[in-house]
C-alpha positions, 0 to 999 in steps of 0.5 A: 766752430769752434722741485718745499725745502729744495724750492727754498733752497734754490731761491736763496742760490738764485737770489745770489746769482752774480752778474759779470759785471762785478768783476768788471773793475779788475784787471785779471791780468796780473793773475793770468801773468802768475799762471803764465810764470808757473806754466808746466808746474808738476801736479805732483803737489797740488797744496804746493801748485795753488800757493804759487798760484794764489799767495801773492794776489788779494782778492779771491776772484783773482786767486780763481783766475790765477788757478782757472787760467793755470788749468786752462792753459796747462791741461790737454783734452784726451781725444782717446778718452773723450773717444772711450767716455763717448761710447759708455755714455751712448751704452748708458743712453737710457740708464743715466744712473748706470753711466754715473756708476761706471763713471764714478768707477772709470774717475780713478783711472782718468785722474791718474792720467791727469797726474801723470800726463796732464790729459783729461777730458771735462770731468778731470778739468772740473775736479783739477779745478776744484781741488786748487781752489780746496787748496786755496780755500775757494769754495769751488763745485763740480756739476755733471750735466748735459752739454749741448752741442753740434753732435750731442743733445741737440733736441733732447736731454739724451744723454749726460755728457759733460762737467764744469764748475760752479765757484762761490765768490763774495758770497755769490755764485758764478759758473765756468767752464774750463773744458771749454775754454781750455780747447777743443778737439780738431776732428775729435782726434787733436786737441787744439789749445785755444784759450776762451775767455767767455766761459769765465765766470759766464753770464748764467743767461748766456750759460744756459743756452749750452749747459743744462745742470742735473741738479737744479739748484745750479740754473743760477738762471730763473728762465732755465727750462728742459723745453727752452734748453732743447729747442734753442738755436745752437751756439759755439764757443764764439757765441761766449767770445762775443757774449752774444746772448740769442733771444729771437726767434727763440726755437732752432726750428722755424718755419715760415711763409715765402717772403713772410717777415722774420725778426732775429734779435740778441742781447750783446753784453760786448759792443757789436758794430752793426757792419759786422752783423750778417746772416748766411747760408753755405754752399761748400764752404761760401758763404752767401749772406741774405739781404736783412734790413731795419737792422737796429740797436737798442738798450743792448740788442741788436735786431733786424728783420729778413724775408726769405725769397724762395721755399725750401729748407735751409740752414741759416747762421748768425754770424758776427765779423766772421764768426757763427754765433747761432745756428736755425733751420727754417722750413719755408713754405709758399705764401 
């Protein structure tokens, strides 16, 4: 499971929030092909690295996958770093200038790992990134800012823990995340290399339910709110797998009356069927699902209603096939 001049300034990157389906008419493909064909090229020379990647594809967005996909696939996540960094950002809790000071000083000694060894954590792959497509005349940002998971940021902006990229194609503006799409640390201990596609040039609605910038003029998303980002239901990495967009009910934490009605809906950029959509609870490791009903879709949303029987409080999940997508608590209280 698995702020005059800056309001300005933040209209005009918004007004050139792109959408994913522009690229929706290329085949990435080729570009996946060439960052296949070039897997474990040295980092030695990285002028080198992005012309091998780039110099036989056309278009910019196919250039951007070619080096995205390479770093993805080529990079590990560094569970010792991950280990160390985790400490310093609980050290530095309330003092985020204090963390950014220390990190800026820690960058050089992560970055000669990543040369070295090909191992780093979030802000190696969003620099790695970055630098290629310098390389391949992309312009390509780093963003620092808070990622919000199972175990971090759950229902504050508590600390600064993650980086990923912002890229401008055609003009426009697009966010990625290649930490996340790289893997993932298997009990926070071994990497496991596992490819996901759904943090590529990311619906900036959808990015937003995990990623909260420090800056803002990198929403890229006109809802994004600090009170909306902390009290959303949680989601995964299959959430962008699916781009499964959550919109009702809006908070993780709900409470209700016993056999109250409670409407779950989402937005699907990706057709789900409607077989494969269920809600559940665990017990160990069954999954026992509740009855839901008047399930319908509309104008891509999915919605469909469910009562709970019996006060108390529970963990639910969203899930899709056999994936979790969002996860609620509900508190049911007697009618």
């Amino acid at each position: 499971m698995k702020t005059i001049l800056s309001f300005i300034f933040c209209l005009l990157i918004n007004s050139a929030i792109a959408q994913v389906s522009d690229f929706k008419s290329i085949d990435f493909t080729r570009a996946d092909n060439i960052a296949k064909l070039h897997h474990g090229s040295s980092l030695d020379n990285l002028p080198i690295l992005a012309h091998n990647l780039t110099h036989k594809l056309t278009t910019d967005a196919e250039k951007f996958r070619a080096i995205y996909f390479w770093v993805c696939d080529n990079i590990k996540g560094d569970a010792t770093q991950d280990h160390k960094i985790s400490k310093k950002r609980k050290q530095f809790k309330n003092d985020s200038l204090g963390y950014l000071q220390w990190n800026n000083q820690y960058k050089k000694a992560s970055f000669k790992r990543l040369l070295k060894h090909k191992k780093t954590m979030c802000t190696g792959y969003a620099y790695l990134l970055k630098e290629l497509c310098f390389f391949a005349n992309i312009d390509c940002q780093i963003v620092n800012g808070y990622g919000r998971s199972v175990t971090s940021n759950i229902d504050s902006l508590d600390i600064i823990n993650h980086s990923w990229n912002a890229v401008k194609l055609n003009k426009k503006w697009y966010l990625c995340d290649p930490t996340w799409s790289s893997g993932y640390l298997l009990n926070g201990n071994t990497f496991v290399k596992d490819f996901n596609d759904g943090y590529f040039l990311t619906d900036p609605v959808l990015f937003a339910k995990n990623h909260f910038p420090l800056e803002k003029k990198w929403y890229l998303n006109d809802s994004l709110k600090t009170k909306t980002f902390e009290v959303a239901p949680i989601v995964y990495g299959e959430t962008f797998e699916h781009k499964i967009i959550p919109t009702s009910p809006s908070m993780m934490h709900l409470t209700s009356k016993k056999d109250e009605v409670v409407l779950f809906s989402f937005k699907t950029i990706n057709p789900v069927k409607k077989e494969h959509v269920s809600l559940v609870q665990f017990f160990g490791t069954d999954a026992i699902p509740f009855d839901i009903y008047d399930l319908e879709h509309q104008d891509g949303y999915i919605s469909f209603k469910t009562k709970f029987k019996h006060k108390g409080f529970f963990d639910i999940h969203l899930k899709i096939e056999n994936d979790i997508v969002a996860t609620y608590t509900i508190k049911v209280e007697k009618s």
